[in-house]
N, C-alpha and C positions, 0 to 999 in steps of 0.2 A: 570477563568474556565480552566479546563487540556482539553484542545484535545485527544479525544477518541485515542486511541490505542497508544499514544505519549511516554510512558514508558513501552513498549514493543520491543521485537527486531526483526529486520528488518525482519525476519524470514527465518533466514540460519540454517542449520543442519549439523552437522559434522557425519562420520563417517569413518571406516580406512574397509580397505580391506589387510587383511593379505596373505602371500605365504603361500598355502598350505593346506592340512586340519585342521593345527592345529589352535588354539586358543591361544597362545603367538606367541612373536616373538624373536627369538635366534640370540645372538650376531653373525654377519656375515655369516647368512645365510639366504638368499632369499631378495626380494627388498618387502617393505610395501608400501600402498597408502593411503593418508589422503585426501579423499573429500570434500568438503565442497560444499552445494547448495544451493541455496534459489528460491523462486517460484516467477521472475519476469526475464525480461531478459534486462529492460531499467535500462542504466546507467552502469558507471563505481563503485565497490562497494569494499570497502579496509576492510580485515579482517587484524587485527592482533594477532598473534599467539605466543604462549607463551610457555615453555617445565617446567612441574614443577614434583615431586613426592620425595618421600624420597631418597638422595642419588643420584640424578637424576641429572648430570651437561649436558651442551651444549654440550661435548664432548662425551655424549654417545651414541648422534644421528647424523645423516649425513642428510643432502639434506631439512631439513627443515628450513624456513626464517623467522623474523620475523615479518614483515607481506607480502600480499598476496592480487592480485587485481583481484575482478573477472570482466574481462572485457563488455563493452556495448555488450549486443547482444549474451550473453551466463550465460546460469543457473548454470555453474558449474566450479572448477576451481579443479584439480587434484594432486598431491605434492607427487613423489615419494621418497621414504627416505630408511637408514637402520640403522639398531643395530648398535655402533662400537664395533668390539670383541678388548677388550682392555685386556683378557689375566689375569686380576685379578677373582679369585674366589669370585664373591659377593651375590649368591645367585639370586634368582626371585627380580625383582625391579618393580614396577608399575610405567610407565611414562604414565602419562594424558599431554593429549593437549589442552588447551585450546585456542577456536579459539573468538575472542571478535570484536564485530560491536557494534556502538552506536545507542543509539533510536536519533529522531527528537528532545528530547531535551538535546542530549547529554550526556547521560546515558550510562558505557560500561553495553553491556548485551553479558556475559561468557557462550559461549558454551564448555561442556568441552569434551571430549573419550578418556577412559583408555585401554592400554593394557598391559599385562606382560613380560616385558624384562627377559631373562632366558640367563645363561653362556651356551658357547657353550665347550662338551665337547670331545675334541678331541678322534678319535680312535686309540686304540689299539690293538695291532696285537700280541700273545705273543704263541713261536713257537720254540722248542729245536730242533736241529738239531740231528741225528738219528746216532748212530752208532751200525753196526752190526756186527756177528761174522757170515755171509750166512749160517745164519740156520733159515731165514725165507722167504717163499714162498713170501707175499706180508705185508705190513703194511700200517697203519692209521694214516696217519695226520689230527689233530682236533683241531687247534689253539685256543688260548684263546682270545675271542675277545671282549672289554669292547669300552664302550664309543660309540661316534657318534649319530648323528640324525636322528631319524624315524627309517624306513625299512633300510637292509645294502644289497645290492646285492654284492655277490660274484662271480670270477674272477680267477679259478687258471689257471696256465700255460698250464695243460693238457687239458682245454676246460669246464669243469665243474665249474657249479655254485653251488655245495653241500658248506657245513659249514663243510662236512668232506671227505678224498675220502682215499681209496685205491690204494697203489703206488707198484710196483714190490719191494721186498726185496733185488732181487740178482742183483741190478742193480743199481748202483751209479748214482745220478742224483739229481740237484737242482728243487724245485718245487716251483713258485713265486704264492700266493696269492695278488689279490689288490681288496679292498672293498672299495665301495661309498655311502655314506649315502644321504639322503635328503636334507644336507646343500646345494650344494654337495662339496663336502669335498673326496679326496681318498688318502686310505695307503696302502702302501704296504708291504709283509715281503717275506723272500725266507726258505724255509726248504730244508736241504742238508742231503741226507738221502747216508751213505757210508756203502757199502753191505757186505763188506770185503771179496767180493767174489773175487778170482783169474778169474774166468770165467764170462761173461754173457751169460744169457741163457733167449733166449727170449719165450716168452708163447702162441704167434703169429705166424702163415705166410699164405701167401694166393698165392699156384702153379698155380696159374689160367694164365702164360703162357705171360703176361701183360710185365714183365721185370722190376717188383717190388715186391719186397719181397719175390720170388718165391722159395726160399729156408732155412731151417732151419739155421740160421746161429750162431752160439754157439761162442762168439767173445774169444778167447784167450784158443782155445781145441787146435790148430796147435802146433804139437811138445810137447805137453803133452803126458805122458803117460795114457792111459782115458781107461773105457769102457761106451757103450753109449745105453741105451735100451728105447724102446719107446713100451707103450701097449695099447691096444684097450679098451673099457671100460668092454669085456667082460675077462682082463687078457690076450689075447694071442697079443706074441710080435708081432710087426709091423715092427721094426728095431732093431737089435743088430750089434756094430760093435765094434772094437778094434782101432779101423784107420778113425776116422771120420774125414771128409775133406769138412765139410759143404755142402754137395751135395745132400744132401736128399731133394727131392720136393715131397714126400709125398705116391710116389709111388702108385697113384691110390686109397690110400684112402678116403676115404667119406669126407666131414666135416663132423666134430662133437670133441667132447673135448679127449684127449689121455694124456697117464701119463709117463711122462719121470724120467728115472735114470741115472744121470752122476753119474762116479766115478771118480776120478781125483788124479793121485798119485803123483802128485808135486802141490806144493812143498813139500807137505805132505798128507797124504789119508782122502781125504773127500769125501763125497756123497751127490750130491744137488738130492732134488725133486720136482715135481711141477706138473703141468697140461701143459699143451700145445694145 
């Protein structure tokens, strides 16, 4: 006679607890967990575990043994593991795990749970740096950005998290983006944006009396031959002068946005404009 339940298994369940919302797991990014439980707590109880699927070698998983003991006096035993990003392009691969206990007469009985191992693909950051002839007020950087995992949060120098922003034209300056995906994983790139302006001419300042910023300061007008106009948004001037020495703090005007004209006759005659 078979003794009732005697080629049955011992009755352990497997399953994995992935990083994340997704439903695969990506070479070298986030840590996986393989549970394994059964509904008794007496006794020491030995699973062994096995890594099998198409293309599937030992090397493409970390942290898992083969086998596994779940000790006296606990229903569960927990194994955390991860993808190895091994940096070949192979496509989605299915590793199943199979975790195996014997029945009483010695029988393995195969538990198995699959999930889909996915290449990780690195980000790209793709960004021309800017050259100008200061004949534009302000310009747009709008990088090309492929690759990474999940959501991508951005990161530029000037404090903005946009995917594109707005930079002064007449004003030379490097802009660093760095993006982090969900692995998490961060790149970064810089745009060097050259105004070919002989002048800067800033579009700010705040005379509020503080001992910052309190004055228009128009960097490399000294010792040029310049004229310098500034108007109100209803057209009448606010400032003209021949002999600007950086000293204008606004003379009482309001806030609010104003339209400035340099002319600048070295080293040759140009005319920047802008807002202020």
């Amino acid at each position: 006679f078979l003794e009732s339940g005697s080629l049955t298994s011992p009755g352990i369940s497997a399953s994995l607890v992935l990083p994340g919302p997704r439903d695969e797991l990506t070479e070298g990014c986030g840590t996986a967990t393989l549970l394994i439980q059964r509904p008794t707590t007496e006794g020491d109880q030995s699973v062994d575990i096995e890594l099998t699927g198409e293309g599937i070698t030992p090397e493409d998983v970390s942290g898992i043994p083969a086998q596994v003991v779940i000790p006296d006096g606990s229903a569960s035993v927990s194994i955390d593991f991860v993808a190895v990003n091994d940096g070949i392009d192979e496509g989605p691969e299915t590793l199943t795990i199979v975790c195996t206990t014997y029945s009483v007469c010695g029988y393995p009985v195969p538990i198995p749970v699959s999930v889909v191992i996915a290449d990780y693909e690195p980000i790209t950051i793709s960004a021309e740096d800017l050259s100008l002839q200061c004949d534009r007020d302000s310009v747009l950087l709008e990088p090309l950005v492929e690759g990474g995992l999940g959501a991508l949060d951005r990161s530029w120098s000037t404090g903005s998290s946009d995917p594109a922003i707005y930079v002064p034209g007449t004003v030379s300056a490097n802009y660093v983006l760095s993006i982090t995906d969900e692995c998490p994983r961060t790149a970064t790139a810089t745009v060097e944006v050259i105004s070919g302006c002989s002048l800067v001419i800033p579009n700010v300042f705040s005379p509020n009396s503080d001992g910052l910023n309190d004055r228009w300061i128009i960097e490399g007008i000294e010792g040029v031959e310049h004229t310098v106009r500034v108007y109100n948004r209803w057209g009448r001037i606010v400032l003209e002068t021949s002999d600007y020495n950086n000293d204008w703090d606004g003379n009482g005007a309001s806030d609010g946005t104003y339209f400035y004209e340099v002319r600048s006759m070295e080293p040759e005659l140009r005319t920047y404009t802008g807002t202020l």
